[in-house]
C-alpha positions in Angstrom: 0.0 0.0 0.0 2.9 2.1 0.9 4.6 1.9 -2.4 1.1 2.6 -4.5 0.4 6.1 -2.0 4.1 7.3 -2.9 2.6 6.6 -7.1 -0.3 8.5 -6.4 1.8 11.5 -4.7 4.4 12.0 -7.1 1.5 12.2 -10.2 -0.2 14.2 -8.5 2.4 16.5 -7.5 3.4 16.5 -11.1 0.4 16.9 -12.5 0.3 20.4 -10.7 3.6 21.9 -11.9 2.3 20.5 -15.3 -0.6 23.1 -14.7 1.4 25.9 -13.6 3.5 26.0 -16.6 0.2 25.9 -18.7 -0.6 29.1 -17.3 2.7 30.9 -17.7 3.1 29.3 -20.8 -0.1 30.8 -21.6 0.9 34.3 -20.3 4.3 34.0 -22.9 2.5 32.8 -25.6 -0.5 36.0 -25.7 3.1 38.2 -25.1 4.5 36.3 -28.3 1.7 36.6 -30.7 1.7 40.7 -30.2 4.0 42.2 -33.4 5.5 44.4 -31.2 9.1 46.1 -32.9 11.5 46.9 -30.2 14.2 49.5 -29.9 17.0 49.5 -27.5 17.5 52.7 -25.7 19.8 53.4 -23.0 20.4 51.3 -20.3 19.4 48.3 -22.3 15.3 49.6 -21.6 13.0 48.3 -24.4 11.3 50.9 -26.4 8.4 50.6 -28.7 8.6 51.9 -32.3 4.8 51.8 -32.5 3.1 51.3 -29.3 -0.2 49.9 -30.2 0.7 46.0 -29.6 1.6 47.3 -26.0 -1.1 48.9 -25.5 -3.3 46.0 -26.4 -1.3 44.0 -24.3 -1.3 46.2 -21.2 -5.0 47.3 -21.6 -7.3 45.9 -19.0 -10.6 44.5 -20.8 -13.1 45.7 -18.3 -12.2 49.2 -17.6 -9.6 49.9 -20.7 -7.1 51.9 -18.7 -3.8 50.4 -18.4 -2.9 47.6 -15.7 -0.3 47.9 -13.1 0.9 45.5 -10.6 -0.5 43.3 -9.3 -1.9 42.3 -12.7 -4.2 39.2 -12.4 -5.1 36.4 -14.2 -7.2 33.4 -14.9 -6.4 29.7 -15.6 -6.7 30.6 -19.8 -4.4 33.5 -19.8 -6.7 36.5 -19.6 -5.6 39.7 -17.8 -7.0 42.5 -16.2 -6.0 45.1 -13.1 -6.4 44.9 -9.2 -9.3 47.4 -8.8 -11.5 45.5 -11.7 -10.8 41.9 -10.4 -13.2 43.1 -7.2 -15.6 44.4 -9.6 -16.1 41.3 -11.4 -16.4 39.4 -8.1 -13.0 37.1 -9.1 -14.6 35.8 -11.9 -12.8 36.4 -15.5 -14.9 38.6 -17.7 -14.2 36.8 -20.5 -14.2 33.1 -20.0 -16.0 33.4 -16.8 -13.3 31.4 -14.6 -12.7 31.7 -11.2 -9.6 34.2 -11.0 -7.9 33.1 -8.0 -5.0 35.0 -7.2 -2.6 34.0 -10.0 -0.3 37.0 -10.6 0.9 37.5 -14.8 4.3 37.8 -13.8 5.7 37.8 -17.2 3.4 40.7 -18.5 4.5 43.0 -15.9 8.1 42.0 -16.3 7.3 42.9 -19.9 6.0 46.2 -18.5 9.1 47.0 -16.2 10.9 47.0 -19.1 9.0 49.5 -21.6 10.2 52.9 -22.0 6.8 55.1 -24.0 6.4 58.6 -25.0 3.8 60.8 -22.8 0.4 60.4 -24.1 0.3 64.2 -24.1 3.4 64.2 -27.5 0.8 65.5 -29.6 0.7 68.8 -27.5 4.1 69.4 -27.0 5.9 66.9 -24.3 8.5 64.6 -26.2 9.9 63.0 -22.8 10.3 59.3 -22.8 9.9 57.1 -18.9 9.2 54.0 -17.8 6.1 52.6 -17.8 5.5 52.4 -14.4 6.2 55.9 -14.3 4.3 57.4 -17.2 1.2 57.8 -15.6 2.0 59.5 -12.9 4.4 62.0 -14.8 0.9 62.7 -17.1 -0.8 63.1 -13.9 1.2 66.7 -14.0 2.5 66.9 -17.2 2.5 70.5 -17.7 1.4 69.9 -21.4 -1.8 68.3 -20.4 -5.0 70.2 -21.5 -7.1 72.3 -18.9 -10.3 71.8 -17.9 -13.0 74.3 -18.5 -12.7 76.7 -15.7 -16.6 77.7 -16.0 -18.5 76.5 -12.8 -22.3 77.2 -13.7 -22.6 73.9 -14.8 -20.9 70.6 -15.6 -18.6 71.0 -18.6 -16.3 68.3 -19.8 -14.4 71.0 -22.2 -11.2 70.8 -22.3 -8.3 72.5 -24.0 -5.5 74.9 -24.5 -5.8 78.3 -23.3 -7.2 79.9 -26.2 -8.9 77.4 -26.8 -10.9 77.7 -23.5 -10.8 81.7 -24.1 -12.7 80.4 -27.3 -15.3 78.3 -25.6 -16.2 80.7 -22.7 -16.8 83.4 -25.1 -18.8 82.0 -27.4 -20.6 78.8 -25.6 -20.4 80.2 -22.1 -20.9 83.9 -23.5 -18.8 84.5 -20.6 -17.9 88.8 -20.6 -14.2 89.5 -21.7 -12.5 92.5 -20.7 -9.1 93.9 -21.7 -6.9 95.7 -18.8 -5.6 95.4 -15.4 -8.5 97.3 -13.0 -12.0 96.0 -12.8 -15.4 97.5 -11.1 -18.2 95.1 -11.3 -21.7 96.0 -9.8 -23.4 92.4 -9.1 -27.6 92.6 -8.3 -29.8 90.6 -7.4 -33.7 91.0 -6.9 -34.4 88.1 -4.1 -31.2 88.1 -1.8 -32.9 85.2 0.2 -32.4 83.0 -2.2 -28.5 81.7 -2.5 -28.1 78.8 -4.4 -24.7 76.9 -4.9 -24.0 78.3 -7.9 -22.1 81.0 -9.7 -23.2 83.9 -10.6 -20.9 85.5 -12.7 -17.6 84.8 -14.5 -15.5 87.2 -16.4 -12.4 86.6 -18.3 -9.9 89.7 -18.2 -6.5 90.0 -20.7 -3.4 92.2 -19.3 0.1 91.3 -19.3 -0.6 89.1 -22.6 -2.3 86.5 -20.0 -5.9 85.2 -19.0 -7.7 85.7 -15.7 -11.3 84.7 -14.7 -13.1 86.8 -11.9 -15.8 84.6 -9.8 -18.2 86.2 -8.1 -21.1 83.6 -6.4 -23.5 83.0 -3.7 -23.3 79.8 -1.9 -24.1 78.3 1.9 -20.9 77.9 4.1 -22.2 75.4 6.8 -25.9 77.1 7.5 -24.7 80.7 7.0 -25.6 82.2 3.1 -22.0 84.2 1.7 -20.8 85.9 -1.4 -17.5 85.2 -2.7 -15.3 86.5 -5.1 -11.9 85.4 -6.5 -9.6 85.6 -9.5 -7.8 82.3 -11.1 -5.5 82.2 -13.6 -5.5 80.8 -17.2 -2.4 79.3 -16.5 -0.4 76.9 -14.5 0.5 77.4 -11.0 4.2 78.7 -11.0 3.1 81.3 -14.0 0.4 82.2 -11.5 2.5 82.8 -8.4 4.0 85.8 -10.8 1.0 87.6 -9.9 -1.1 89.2 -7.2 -4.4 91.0 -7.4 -6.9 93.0 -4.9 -10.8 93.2 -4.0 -12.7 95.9 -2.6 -16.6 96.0 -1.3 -17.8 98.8 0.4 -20.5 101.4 1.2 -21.9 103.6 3.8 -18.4 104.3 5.3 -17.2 100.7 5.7 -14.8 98.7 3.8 -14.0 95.2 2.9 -10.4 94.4 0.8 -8.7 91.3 0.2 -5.1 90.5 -1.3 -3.7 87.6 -2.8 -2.5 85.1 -5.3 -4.5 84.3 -8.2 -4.8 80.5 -8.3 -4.6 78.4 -11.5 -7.5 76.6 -12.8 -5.7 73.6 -12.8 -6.9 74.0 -9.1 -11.0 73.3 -9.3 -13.3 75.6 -8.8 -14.7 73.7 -5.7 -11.2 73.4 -4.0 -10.7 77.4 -4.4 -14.1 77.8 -2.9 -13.6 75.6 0.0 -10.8 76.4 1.1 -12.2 80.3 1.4 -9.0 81.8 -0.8 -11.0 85.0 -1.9 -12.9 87.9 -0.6 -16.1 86.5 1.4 -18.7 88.6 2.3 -21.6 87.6 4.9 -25.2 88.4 3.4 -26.2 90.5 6.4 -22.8 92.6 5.5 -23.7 92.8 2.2 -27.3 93.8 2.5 -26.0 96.9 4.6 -23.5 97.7 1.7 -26.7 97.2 -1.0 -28.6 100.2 1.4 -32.2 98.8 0.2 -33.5 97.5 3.2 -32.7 94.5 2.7 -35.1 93.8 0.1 -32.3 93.8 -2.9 -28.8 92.9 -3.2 -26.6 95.6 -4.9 -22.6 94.9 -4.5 -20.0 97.2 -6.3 -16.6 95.2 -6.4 -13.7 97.0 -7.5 -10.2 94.9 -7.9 -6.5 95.5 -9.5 -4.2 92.6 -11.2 -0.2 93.6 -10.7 2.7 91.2 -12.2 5.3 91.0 -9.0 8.9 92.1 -10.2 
């Protein structure tokens, strides 16, 4: 009996590294089948000549974005990321296997060793990295396109500058004003009502850049404020260069702020939140309006200066 257990072991036991090289073998073969041309660059890193077989091959079926480790996959070969192997509750979305926690070792290997061009080459970056470090350089890649800095309603626009100048003056219908000083009257016939929502955008030109001037009524906690603040067409060490001021007033008091325009590559929401502009409460501002309350009437007045 002894002798016949030991059999039955050892088949068993090789039966299972048998399996195991199935599913690598499976892994090298789908890498194999990609026409993929390779170019050595420096420090022996592969790069791709044309980088749609990688792309196929590093593309995760369910959600299409590219995988990073850990990439997974099932007993037939097929692939996909960390986040969407929860989604599909471990089983493969295209055979319908179990998943398991079989790691493709050899297609992030085949990752590790890619060297691609930004994704934003098209709009000026020509820098070559690593794979596993391409994402997060595009994250900040100053070449990136800017969102839509209008916040009166959900806009997926995105762009250049002019581009954006473009689309807020013709789709937004958004005011534009040449020169440095502004003095905006803002009214407002029910000043019980404040919605979350802006009010007013205007785009200004001096010193051969793009600023937009928010001015909007929203709730901060249960207490009803205005707000207004200037960002900058721009990224954020162009708009350090610059500093601007607000004044509201009437009746003998005064309100100013100073400060640093902030880029729109910051969100409108974030700038809002984290109060980085001239806030006025609504009782305030009902005593600057003079009408009894019964109408809001705010003159803001404001200067953009380039810091030497």
């Amino acid at each position: 009996m002894a002798p016949g257990g030991r059999t039955c072991k050892e088949i068993l036991e090789s039966y299972s590294s048998f399996g195991d090289y199935d599913i690598a073998a499976n892994a090298e073969i789908k890498i194999a089948s990609l026409s993929i041309k390779p170019t050595i660059m420096s420090g022996g890193k592969v790069g791709m000549s044309s980088t749609n077989g990688v792309y196929e091959l590093l593309e995760c079926p369910v959600c299409t974005s590219s995988m990073y480790p850990p990439i997974h996959q099932c007993p037939n070969g097929h692939t996909l990321c960390s986040n969407c192997k929860v989604r599909v509750q471990n089983r493969c979305p295209t055979c319908r296997f179990e998943l398991g926690n079989i790691r493709c070792l050899a297609l992030e290997k085949v990752a590790e060793s890619l060297e691609l061009q930004c994704k934003y080459q098209s709009l000026g970056c020509h820098d070559i990295f690593p794979y596993y470090s391409k994402l997060k350089h595009e994250q900040h890649c100053q070449f990136r396109p800017y969102n839509c800095p209008y916040a009166g309603s959900e806009c997926s626009v995105t762009g250049d500058i002019q581009e954006l100048v473009g689309h807020l003056k013709d789709d937004h219908k958004v005011d534009m004003h040449d020169g440095s000083t502004f003095n905006h009257r803002y009214v407002k016939s029910n000043p019980q009502e404040v919605e979350n929502a802006t009010w007013m955008l205007t785009v200004f030109k001096c010193y051969g850049r793009q600023f937009c001037l928010h001015f909007e009524a929203f709730q901060m906690g249960t207490a009803p404020v205005y707000m207004a603040f200037l960002r900058f067409m721009g990224d954020e060490d162009e708009a350090k260069k610059f500093s601007y001021s607000l004044e509201v007033g009437a009746n003998g008091r005064k309100l100013t702020w100073q400060g640093v325009p902030r880029s729109i590559r910051d969100s409108h929401r974030k700038i809002r939140d984290s109060q980085d502009g001239l806030i006025i409460q609504r009782n305030l501002a009902l005593f600057f309006s003079g009408t009894d309350g019964k109408e809001l009437k705010l003159r803001v007045t404001g200067r953009i200066w380039k810091e030497e």
